[in-house]
Structures are given as C-alpha cells and as structure tokens.
MMTF fields as JSON, N, C-alpha, C and O atoms, coordinates in Angstrom:
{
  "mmtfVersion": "1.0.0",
  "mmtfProducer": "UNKNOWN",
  "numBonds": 239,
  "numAtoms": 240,
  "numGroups": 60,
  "numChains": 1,
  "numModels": 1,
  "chainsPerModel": [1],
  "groupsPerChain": [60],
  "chainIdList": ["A"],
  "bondAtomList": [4, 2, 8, 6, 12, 10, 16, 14, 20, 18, 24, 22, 28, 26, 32, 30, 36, 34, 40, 38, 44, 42, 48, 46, 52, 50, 56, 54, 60, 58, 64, 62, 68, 66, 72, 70, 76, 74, 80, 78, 84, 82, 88, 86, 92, 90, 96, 94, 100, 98, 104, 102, 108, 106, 112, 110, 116, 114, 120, 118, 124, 122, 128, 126, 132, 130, 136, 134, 140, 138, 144, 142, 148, 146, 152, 150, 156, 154, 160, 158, 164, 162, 168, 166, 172, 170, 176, 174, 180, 178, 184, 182, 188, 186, 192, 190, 196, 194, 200, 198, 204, 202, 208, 206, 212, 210, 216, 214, 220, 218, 224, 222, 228, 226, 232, 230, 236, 234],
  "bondOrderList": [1, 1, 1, 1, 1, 1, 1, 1, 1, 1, 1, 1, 1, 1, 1, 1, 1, 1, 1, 1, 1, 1, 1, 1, 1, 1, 1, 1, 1, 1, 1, 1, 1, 1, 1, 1, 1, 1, 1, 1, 1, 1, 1, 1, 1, 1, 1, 1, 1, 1, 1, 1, 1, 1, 1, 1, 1, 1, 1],
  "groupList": [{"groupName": "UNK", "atomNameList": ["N", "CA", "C", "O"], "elementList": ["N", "C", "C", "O"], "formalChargeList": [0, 0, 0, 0], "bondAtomList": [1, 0, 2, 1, 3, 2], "bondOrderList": [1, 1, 2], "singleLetterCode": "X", "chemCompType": "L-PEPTIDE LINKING"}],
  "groupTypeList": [0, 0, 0, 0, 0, 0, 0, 0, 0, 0, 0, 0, 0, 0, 0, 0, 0, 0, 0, 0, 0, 0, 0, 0, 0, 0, 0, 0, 0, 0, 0, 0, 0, 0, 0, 0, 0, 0, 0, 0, 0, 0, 0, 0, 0, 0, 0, 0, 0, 0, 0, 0, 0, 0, 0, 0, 0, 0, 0, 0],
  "groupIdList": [1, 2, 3, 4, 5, 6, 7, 8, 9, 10, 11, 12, 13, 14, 15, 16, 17, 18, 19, 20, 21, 22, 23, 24, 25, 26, 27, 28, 29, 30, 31, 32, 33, 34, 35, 36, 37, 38, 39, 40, 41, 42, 43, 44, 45, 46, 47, 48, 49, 50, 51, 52, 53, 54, 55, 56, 57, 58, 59, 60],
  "secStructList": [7, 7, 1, 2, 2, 2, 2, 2, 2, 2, 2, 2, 2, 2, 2, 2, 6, 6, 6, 6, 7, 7, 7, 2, 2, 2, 2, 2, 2, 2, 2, 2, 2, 2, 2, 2, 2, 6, 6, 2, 2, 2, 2, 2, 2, 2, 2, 2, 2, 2, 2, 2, 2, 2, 2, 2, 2, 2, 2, 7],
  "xCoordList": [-26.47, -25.44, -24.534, -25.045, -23.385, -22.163, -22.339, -22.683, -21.767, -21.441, -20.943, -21.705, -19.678, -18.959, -19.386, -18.903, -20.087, -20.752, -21.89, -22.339, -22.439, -23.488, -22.891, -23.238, -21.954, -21.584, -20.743, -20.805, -20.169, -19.888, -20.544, -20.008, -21.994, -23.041, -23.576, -23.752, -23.722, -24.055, -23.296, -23.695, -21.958, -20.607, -20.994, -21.127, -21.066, -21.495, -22.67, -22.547, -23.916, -25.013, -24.254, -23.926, -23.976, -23.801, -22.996, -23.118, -21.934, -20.974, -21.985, -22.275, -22.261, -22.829, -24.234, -24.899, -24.511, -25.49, -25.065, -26.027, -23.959, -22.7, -22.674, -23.099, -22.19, -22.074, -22.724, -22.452, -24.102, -25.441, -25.406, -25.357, -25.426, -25.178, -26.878, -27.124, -27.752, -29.285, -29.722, -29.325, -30.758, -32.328, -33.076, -32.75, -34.04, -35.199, -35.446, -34.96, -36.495, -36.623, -35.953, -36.304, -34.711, -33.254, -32.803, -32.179, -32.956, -32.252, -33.725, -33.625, -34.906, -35.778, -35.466, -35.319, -35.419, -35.056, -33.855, -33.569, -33.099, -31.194, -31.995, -31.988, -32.336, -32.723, -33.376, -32.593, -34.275, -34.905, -33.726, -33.456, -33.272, -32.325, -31.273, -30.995, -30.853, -29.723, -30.482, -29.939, -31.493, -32.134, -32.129, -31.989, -32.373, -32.555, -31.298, -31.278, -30.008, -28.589, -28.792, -29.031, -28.777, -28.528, -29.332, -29.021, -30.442, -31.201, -30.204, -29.37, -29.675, -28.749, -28.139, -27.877, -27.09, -25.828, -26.023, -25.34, -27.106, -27.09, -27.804, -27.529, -28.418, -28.759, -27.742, -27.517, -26.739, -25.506, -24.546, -23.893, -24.515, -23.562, -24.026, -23.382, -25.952, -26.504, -26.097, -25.292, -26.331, -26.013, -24.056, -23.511, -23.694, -22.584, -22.047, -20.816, -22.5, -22.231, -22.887, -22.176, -24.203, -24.708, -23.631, -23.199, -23.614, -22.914, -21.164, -20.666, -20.677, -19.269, -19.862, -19.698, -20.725, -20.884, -21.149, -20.793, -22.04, -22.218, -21.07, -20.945, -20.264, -18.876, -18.005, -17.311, -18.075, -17.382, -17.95, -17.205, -19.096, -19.893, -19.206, -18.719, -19.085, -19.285, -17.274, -16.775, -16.92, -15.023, -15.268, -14.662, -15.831, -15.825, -16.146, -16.134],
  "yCoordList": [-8.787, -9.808, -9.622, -9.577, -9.527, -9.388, -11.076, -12.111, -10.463, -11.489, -12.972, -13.931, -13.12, -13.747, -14.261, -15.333, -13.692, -14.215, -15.195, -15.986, -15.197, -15.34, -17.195, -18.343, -16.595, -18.1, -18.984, -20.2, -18.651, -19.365, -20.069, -21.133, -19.664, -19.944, -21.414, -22.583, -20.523, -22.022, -23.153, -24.268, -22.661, -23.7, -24.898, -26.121, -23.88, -25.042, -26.476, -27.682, -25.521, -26.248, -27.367, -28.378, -27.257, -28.078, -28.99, -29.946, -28.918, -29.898, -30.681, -31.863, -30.272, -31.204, -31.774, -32.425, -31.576, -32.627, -33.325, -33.921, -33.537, -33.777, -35.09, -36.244, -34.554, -35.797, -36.209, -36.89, -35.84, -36.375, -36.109, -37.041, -35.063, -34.772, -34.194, -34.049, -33.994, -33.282, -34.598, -35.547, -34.667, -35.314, -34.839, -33.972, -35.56, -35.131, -33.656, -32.693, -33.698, -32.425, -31.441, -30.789, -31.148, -30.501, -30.42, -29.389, -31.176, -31.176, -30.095, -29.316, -30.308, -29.494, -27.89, -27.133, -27.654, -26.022, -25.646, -24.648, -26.634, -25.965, -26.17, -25.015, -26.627, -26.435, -25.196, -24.548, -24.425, -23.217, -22.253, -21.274, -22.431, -21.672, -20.979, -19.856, -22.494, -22.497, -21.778, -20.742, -22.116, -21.425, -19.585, -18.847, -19.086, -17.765, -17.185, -16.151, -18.083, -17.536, -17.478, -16.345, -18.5, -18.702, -17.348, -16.997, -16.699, -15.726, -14.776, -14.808, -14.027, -13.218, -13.014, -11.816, -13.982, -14.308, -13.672, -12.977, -14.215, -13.994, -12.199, -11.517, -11.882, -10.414, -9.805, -8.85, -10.166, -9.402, -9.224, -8.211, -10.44, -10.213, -9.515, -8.487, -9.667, -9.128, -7.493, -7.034, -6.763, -5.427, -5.283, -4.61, -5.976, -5.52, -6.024, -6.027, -6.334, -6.3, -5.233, -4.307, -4.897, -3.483, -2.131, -1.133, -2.648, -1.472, -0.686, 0.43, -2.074, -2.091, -1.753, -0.538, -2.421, -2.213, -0.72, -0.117, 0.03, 1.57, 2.268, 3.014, 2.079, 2.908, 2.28, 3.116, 1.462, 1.232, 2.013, 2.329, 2.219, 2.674, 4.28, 4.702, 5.009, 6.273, 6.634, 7.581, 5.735, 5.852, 5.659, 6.581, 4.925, 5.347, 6.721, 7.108],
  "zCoordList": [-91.246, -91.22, -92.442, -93.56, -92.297, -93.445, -93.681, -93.111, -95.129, -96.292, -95.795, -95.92, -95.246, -95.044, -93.515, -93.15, -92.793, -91.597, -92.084, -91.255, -93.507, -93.744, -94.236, -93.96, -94.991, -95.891, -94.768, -94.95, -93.928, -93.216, -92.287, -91.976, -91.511, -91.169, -91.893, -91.549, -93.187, -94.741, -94.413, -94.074, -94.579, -94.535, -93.034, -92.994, -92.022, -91.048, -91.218, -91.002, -91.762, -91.889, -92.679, -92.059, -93.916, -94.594, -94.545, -95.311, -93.596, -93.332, -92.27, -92.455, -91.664, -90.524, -90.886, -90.081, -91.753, -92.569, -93.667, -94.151, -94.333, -94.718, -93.393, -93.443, -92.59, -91.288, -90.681, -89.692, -91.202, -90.421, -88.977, -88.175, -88.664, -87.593, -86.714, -85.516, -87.941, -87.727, -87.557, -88.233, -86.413, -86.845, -88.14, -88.95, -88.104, -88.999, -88.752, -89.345, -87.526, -87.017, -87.432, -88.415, -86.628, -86.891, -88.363, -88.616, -89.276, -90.837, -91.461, -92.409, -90.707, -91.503, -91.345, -92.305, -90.502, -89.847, -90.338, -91.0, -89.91, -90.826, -92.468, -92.895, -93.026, -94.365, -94.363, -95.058, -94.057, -93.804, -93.35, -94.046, -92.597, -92.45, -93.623, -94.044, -93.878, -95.057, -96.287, -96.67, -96.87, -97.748, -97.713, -98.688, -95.931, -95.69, -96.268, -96.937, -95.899, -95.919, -97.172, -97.59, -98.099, -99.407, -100.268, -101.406, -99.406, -100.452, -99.701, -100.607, -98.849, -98.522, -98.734, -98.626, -99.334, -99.942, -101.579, -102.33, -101.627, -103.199, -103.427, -104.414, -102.664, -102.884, -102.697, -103.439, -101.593, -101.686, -102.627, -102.88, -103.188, -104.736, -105.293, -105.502, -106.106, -106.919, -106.4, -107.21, -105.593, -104.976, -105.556, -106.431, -104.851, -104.849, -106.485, -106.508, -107.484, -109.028, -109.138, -109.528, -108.918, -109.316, -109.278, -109.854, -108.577, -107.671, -108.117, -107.966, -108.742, -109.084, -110.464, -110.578, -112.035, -112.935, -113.148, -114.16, -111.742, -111.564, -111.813, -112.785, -111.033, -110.644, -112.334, -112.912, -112.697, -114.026, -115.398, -116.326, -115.379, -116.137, -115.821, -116.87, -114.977, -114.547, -115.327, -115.935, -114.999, -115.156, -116.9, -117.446, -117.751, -118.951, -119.262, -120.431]
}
C-alpha cells in the first residue's frame, strides 16, 4: 500500500469517529486498523529519510 493511500485511509477513520459514526464494536477494529496505518505510515517516512540522508551523504 503507497503512502498516501495509507494516510488517507487514516483520514477517513478518523473523521468518522470524529462524527461518531462507529459503534463500539466498529470504533474497536477501526482503532486496530488505524494503528496498522499509523505503523506504515511511519516506517515509510523512517525509509524514505534513510534513504534521502543516503543520497545526501554520497553528494558531499
């Protein structure tokens, strides 16, 4: 899943619990969910800073 597929996914959850839009049930799983995105999201930055600090490092 790309980046931006990922946070927008987030973006949904969170508005619509935002509007109470989950049951109980339902608010537990989008929380699990949202959490999965949220570790995705964030390995992808972590990678993609690696990755750019690499290529900066190499141009000095």
């Amino acid at each position: 899943m790309k980046y931006e597929e990922a946070l927008h996914q987030l973006e949904t959850i969170v508005s619509k619990m935002e509007q109470g839009q989950y049951d109980i049930d339902e608010l537990a799983e989008q929380l699990k969910n949202a959490q999965k995105l949220i570790k995705l999201c964030r390995d992808k930055l972590t990678k993609a800073d690696s990755e750019i600090k690499k290529i900066l490092q190499k141009e000095e």
